[in-house]
C-alpha positions in Angstrom: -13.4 14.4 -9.0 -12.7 18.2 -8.1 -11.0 19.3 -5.0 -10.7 22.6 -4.3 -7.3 24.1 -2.2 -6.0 27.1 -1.5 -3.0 29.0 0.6 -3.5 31.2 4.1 -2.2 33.5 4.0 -1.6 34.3 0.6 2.0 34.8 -0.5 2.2 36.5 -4.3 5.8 35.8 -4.4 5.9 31.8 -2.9 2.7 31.4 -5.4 5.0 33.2 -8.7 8.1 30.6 -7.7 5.2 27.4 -6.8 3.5 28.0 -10.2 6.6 29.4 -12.0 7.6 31.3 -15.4 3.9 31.4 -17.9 2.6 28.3 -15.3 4.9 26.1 -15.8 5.6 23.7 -13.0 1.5 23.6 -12.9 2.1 22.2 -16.9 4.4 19.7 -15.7 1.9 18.4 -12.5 -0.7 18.4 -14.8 0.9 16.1 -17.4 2.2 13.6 -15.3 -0.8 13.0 -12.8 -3.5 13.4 -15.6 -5.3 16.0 -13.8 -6.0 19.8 -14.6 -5.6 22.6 -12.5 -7.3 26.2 -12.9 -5.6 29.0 -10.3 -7.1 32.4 -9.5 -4.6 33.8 -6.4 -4.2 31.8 -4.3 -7.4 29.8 -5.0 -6.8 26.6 -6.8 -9.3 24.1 -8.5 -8.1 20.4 -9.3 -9.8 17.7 -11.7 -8.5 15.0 -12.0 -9.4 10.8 -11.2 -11.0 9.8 -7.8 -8.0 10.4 -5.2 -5.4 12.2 -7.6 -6.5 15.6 -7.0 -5.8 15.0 -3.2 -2.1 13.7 -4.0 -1.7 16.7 -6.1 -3.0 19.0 -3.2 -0.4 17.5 -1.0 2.3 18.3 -3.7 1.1 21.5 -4.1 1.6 22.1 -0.4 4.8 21.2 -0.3 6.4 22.8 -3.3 4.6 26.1 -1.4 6.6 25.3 1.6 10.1 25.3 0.2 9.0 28.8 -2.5 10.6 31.5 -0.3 12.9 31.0 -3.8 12.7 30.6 -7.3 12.0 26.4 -7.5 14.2 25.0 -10.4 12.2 22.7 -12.9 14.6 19.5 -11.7 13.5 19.7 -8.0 9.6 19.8 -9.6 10.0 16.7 -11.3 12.3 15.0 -8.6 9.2 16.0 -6.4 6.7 14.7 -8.9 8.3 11.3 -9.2 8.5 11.0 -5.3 4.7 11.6 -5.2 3.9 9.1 -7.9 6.3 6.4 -6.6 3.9 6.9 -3.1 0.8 6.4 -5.3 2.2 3.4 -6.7 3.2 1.7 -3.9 -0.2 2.4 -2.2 -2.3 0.8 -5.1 0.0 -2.1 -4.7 2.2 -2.4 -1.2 5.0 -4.4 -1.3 6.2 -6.6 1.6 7.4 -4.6 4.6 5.9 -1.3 3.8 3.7 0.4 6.7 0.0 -0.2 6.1 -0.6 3.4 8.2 2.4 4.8 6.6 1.0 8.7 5.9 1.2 9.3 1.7 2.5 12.7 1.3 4.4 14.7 -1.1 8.5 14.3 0.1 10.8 16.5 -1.8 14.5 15.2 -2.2 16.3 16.9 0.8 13.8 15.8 3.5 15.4 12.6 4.2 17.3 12.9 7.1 17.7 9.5 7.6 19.6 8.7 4.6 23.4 8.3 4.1 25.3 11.9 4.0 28.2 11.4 1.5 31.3 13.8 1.8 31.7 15.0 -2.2 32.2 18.5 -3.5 27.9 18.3 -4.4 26.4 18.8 -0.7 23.5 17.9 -1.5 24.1 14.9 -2.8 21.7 11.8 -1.2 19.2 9.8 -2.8 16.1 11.1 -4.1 14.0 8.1 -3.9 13.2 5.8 -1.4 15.1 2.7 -3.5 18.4 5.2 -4.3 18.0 5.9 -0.4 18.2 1.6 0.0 20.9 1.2 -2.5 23.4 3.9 -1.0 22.8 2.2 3.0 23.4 -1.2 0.9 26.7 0.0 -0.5 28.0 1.3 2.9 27.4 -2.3 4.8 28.2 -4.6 2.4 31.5 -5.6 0.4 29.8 -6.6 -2.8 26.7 -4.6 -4.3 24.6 -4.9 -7.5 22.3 -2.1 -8.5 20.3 -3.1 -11.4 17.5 -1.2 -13.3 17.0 0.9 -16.0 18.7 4.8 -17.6 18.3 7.1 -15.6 17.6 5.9 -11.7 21.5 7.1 -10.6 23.0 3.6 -10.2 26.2 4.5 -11.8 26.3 8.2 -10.2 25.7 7.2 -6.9 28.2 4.3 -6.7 30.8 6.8 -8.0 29.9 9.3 -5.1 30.1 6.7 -2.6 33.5 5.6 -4.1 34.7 9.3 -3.5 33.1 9.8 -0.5 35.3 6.6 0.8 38.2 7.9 -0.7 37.6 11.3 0.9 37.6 9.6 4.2 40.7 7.2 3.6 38.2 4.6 3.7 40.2 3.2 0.5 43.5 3.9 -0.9 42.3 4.2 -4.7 39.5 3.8 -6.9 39.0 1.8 -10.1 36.3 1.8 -12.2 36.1 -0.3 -15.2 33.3 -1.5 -17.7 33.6 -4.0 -20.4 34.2 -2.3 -24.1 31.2 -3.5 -25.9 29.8 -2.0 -28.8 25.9 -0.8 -28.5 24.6 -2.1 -31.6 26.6 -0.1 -34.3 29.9 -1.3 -35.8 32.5 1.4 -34.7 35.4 -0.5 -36.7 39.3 0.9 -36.8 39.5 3.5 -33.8 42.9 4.9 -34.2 45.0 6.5 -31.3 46.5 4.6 -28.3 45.3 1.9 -25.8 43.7 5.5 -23.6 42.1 6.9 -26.2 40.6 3.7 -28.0 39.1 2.7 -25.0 37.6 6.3 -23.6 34.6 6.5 -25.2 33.6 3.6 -23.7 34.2 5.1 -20.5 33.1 8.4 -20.9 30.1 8.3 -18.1 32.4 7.5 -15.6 34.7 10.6 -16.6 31.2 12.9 -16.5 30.6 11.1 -12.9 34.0 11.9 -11.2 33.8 15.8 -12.9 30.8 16.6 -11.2 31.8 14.9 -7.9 35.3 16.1 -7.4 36.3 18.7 -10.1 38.2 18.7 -13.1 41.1 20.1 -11.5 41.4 17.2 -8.4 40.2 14.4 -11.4 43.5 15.1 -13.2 45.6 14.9 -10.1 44.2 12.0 -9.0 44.8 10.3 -12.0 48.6 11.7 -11.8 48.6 10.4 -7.9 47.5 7.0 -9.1 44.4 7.5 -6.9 41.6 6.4 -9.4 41.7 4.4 -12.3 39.9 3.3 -15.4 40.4 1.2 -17.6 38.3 -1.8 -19.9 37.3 -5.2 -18.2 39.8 -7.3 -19.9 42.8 -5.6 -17.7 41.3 -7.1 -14.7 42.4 -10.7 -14.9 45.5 -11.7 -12.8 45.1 -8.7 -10.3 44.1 -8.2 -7.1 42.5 -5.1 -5.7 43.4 -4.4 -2.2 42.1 -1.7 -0.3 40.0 0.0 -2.9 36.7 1.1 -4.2 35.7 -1.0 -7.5 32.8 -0.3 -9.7 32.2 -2.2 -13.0 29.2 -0.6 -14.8 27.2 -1.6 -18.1 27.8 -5.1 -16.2 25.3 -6.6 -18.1 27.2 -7.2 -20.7 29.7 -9.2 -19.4 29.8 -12.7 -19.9 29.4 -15.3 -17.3 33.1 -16.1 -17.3 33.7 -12.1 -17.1 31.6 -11.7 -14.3 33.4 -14.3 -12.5 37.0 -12.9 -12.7 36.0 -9.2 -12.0 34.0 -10.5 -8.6 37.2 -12.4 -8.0 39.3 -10.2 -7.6 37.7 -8.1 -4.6 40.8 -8.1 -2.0 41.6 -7.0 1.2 39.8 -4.2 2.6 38.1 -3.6 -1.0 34.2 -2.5 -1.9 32.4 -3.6 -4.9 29.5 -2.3 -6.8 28.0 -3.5 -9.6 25.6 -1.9 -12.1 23.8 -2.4 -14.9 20.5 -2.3 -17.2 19.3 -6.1 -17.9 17.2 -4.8 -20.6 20.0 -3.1 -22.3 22.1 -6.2 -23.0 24.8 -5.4 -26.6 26.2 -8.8 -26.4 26.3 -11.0 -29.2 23.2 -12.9 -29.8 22.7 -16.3 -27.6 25.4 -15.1 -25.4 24.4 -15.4 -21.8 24.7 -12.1 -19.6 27.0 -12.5 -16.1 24.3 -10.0 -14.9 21.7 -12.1 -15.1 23.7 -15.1 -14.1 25.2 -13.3 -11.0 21.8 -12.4 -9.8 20.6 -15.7 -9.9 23.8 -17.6 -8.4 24.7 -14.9 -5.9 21.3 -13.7 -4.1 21.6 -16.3 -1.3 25.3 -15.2 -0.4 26.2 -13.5 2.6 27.4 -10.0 2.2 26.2 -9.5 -1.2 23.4 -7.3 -1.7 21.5 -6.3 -4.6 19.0 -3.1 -5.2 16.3 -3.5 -8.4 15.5 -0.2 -9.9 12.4 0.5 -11.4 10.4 3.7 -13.7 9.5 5.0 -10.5 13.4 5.5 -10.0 14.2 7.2 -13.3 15.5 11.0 -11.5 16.0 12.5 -15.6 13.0 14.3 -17.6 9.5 12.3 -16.6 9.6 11.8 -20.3 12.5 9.2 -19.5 10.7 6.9 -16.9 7.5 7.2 -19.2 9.5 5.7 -22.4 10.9 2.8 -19.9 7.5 1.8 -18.4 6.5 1.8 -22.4 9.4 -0.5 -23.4 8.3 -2.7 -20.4 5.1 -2.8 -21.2 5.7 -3.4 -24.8 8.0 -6.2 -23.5 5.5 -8.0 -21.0 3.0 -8.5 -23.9 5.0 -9.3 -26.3 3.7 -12.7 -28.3 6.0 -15.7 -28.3 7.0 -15.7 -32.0 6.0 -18.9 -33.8 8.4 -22.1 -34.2 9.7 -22.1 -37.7 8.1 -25.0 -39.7 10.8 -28.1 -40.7 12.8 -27.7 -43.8 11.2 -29.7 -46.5 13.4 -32.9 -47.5 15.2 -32.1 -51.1 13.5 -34.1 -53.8 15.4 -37.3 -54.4 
């Protein structure tokens, strides 16, 4: 299919920033639709499948709309994935979405509807429609779960909306925590004391609280007592009053884990939860609290839970193309034979 589009009236510069430096946000539309795209001024050819072309036109348009400035390449892909995420859900709705709902292109900032968080990023918000879902979730319930793959801004966003509560002396502290599980490799001896054995475990969380607040605030807040981090195991016997709690990499907790961390939500306390069910680095034949949580919890008032998916991934496109390939790869992957029996000894 071709479609051909074009802008009245031309603008050299907004067409320079849509197409940027040697063509390169046309590259990147081009890659991840399938489709290719031939420009002469403001004239522009599209070839692509039945219907992408159209999708693509619509993108086009409103990447034009916001090129009074030089677009960076993140705010292409973030508006890529929103594009495709509306292509996906119109070859297959899910329950509750608006059969005469209008597919266009949405870029990350024209959602006025969802939450505003108070951070030192103002322009923080969720970029898809599921991050928009998970941050309301967050804000009206006391216990949230946020489970998909890398990349979709579970842990991020949870962080910004324990600052932004903290900002408004919605809580008195935060605590983050995340059990200290290796990811496969044997790290062995790590010398140093209990803080420094135990940060590289926690490292995201560190990145997290940099970006939202500052280095400079981070470090007094740590000196005020107002946020703290420490391993999984250092939870049992408290009890968290008035503050913001997010244990991350839950999946690999273990059922009896899971259960000690959730119980020791206090007073006035919020709880989020996140993790990647496909990245689990316990031991083998040990059962993930994730999992189990999921499946014991759903039906419990004032617990809510958000499932991310490839169309959520917000990092390089490459990223959400590697986890729909792992996924796939999964779905179809052949039951392994039963091993035959052991023959008897000879007697």
């Amino acid at each position: 299919m071709q479609l051909r589009h074009s802008f009245s009236p031309p603008d050299n510069a907004r067409l320079a920033h849509l197409c940027g430096p040697l063509d390169e946000h046309l590259r990147s539309i081009e890659a991840a639709f399938g489709v290719t795209i031939h420009r002469r001024a403001e004239q522009f050819r599209i070839e692509g499948a039945k219907g992408t072309p159209q999708v693509v036109a619509d993108l086009l348009d409103a990447l034009y709309a916001r090129a009074d400035r030089a677009l960076g390449p993140e705010l292409v892909q973030l508006a890529i994935t929103s594009s495709l995420s509306q292509v996906q859900r119109a070859k297959h709705p899910r329950k509750g979405d608006s059969p005469t709902e209008e597919a266009g292109a949405t870029l990350p900032d024209e959602s006025p509807d969802g939450p505003v968080l108070h951070t030192r990023r103002a322009d923080l918000q969720g970029r898809t429609p599921n991050q928009v879902s998970y941050l309301r979730r967050i804000l009206s319930h006391d216990l949230s779960f946020g489970i998909g793959p890398a990349g979709t801004g579970k842990t991020f966003l949870a962080v910004a909306c324990a600052v932004d509560a903290l900002e408004r002396s919605a809580v008195q502290r935060i605590i983050l925590t995340r059990p200290a599980v290796e990811a496969g490799e044997r790290l062995g001896f790590l010398p140093g004391d209990l803080t420094q054995k135990v940060d590289p475990y926690l490292r995201p969380l560190y990145d997290a609280l940099y970006d939202l607040m500052g280095f400079d605030r981070v470090g007094k807040a740590f000196e005020k007592g107002l946020i703290e981090i420490a391993p999984l195991a250092f939870m049992r016997g408290r009890t968290l009053n008035h503050a913001f709690i997010i244990l991350d990499e839950a999946q690999n907790t273990t059922p009896e884990q899971m259960k000690m961390f959730l119980t020791r939500i206090g007073f006035g306390s919020r709880a989020v939860v996140t993790g990647d069910v496909s990245q689990i680095d316990l031991p083998r034949g040990a059962k993930s609290g994730l999992i189990e949580a999921e499946r014991i919890l759903k039906p419990v008032r004032g617990v809510s839970f958000t499932r991310f998916t490839a169309g959520d991934v917000v990092r390089h496109p490459l990223v959400a193309r590697i986890v729909e390939a792992y996924e796939a790869a999964q779905s179809s992957k052949p039951v392994p034979p039963a091993e035959p029996p052991a023959a008897e000894p000879p007697r």
